[in-house]
C-alpha positions in Angstrom: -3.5 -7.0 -27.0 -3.4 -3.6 -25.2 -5.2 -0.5 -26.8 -7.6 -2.4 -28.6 -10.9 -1.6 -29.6 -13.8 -2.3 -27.3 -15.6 -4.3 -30.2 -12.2 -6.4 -30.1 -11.5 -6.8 -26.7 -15.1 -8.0 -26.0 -14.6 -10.8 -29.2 -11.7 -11.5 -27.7 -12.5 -12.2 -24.1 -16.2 -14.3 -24.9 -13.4 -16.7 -26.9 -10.8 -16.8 -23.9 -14.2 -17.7 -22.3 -14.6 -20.2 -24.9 -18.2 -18.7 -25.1 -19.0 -20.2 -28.9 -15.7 -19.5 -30.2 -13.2 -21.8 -31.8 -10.3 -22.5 -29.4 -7.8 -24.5 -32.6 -4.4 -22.9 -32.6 -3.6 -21.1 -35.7 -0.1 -22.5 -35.1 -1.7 -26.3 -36.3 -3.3 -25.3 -39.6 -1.5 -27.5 -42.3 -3.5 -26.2 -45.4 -6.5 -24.7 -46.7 -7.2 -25.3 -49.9 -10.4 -25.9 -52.8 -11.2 -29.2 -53.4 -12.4 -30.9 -56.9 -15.4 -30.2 -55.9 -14.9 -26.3 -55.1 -15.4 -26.7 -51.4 -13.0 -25.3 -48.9 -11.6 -27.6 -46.2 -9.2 -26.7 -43.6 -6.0 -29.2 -43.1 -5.6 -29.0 -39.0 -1.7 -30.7 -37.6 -2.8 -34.2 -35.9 -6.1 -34.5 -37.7 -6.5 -37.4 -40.8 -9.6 -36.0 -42.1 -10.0 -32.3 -43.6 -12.6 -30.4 -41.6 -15.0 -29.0 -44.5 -16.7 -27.2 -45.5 -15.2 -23.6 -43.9 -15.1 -20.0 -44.8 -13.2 -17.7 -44.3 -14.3 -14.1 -42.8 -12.9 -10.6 -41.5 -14.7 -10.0 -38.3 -13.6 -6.5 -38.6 -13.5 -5.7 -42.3 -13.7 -1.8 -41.6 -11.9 -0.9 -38.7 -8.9 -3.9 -39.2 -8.8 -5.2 -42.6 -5.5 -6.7 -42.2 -6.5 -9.2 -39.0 -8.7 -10.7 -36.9 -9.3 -13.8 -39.4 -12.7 -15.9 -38.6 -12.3 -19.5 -40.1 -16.4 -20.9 -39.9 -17.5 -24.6 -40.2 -20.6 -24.9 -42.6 -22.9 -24.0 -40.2 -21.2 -20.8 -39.2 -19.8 -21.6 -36.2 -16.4 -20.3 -35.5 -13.5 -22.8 -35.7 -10.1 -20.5 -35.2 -9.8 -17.1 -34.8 -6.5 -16.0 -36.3 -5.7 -12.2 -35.4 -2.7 -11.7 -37.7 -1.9 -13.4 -40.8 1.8 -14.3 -39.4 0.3 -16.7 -37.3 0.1 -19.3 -40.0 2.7 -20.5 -42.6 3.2 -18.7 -45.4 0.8 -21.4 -47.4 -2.4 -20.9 -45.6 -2.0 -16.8 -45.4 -1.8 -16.7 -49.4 -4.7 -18.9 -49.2 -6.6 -16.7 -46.8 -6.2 -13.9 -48.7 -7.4 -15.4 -52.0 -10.4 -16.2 -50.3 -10.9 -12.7 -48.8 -9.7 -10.6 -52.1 -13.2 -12.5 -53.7 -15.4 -12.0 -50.3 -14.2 -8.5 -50.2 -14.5 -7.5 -53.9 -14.9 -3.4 -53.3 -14.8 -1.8 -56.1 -13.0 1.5 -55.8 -14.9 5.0 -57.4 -13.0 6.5 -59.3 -15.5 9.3 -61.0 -18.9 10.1 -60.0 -20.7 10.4 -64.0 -24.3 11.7 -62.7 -26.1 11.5 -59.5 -30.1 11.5 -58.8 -31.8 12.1 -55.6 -35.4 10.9 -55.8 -37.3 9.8 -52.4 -34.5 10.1 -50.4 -32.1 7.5 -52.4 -29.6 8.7 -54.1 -28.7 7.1 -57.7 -25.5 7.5 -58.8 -23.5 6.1 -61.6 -19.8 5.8 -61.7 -16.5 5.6 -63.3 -14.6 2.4 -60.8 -11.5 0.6 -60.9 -13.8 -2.2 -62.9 -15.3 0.2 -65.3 -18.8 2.1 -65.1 -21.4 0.8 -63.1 -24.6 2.7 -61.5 -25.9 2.1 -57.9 -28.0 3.4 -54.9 -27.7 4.3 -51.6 -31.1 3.8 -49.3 -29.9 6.2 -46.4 -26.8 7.7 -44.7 -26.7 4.3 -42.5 -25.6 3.1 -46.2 -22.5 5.5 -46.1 -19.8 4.6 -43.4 -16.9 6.7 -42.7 -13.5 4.7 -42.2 -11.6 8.4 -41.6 -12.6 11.7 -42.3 -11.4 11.4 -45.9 -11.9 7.7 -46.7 -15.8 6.1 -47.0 -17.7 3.2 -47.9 -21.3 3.0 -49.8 -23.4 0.2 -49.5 -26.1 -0.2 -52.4 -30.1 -2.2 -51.3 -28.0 -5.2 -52.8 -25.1 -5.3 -50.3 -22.5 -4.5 -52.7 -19.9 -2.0 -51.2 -18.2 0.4 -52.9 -14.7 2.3 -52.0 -14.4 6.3 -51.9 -11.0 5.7 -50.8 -10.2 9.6 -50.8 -13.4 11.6 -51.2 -10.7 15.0 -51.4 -8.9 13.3 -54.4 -12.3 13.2 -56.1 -12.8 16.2 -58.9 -14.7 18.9 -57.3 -17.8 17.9 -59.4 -17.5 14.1 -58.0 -16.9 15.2 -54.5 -20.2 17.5 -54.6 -22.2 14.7 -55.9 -21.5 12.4 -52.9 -21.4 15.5 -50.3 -24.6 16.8 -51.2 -26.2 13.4 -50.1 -24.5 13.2 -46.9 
């Protein structure tokens, strides 16, 4: 696609290369769907047996959260790159997005309650869109910017939470988080 990123354009030409990245057309996938068992297996046109287990990932959950779709055999190796959801039936998109709305839980702040700053970390604890929950952030590599309004904080654990306007914030909230940064 034209006007890409360069992070996207450089995914996309290693797999026109074929350089380690799955070459199935999005166009064939029949089903994915959970097992008994809980397992995730991917139903490809032409193909008897279910390939499983897969998972599904953004590749670029910050910068395009709506596309670019990695589906990964067990061993992490990509199978099919889809980058928009219309390239599959209507089926395996709700699918793909079930699986993503639980790999991508991001719970959005909402209130910042109190905030410490000991050694560098900041400790904060929070009003979300799941209820209160405290946190910290190691560094300002921890906080990523998405626009100039709109960040992300990543706590030691990996757990991301959403500032998804840091203006809309109360002026007391806002402070907390700009003081860090």
């Amino acid at each position: 696609m034209a006007g890409e990123p360069a992070e996207i354009a450089e995914v996309l030409s290693r797999r026109d290369a074929g350089e380690g990245v799955g070459k199935m057309d999005p166009a064939r996938v029949r089903a994915l769907e959970r097992g008994p068992s809980g397992v995730l297996k991917l139903h490809m046109e032409g193909q008897d047996t279910p390939i499983e287990p897969v998972s599904v990932r953004l590749c670029f959950p910050w910068s395009v959260p709506g596309g670019y779709v990695s589906l990964q055999d067990g061993e992490g190796r990509e199978l099919l790159l889809i980058r928009s959801l219309d390239e599959v039936a209507p089926a395996v998109r709700e699918a793909i997005a079930a699986e993503l709305k639980v790999a991508l839980f991001h719970p959005v702040v909402r209130r910042v309650l109190s905030r410490r700053n000991e050694f560098g970390m900041l400790s904060l604890e929070v009003e979300t869109d799941r209820g209160r929950t405290a946190f910290q952030v190691r560094s300002r590599e921890d906080v990523r910017f998405l626009t100039d309004r709109r960040m992300l904080l990543r706590d030691p654990d990996g757990m991301v939470y959403e500032v998804p306007d840091l203006l809309a914030l109360d002026t007391a909230s806002r402070r907390a988080i700009e003081e860090f940064l």
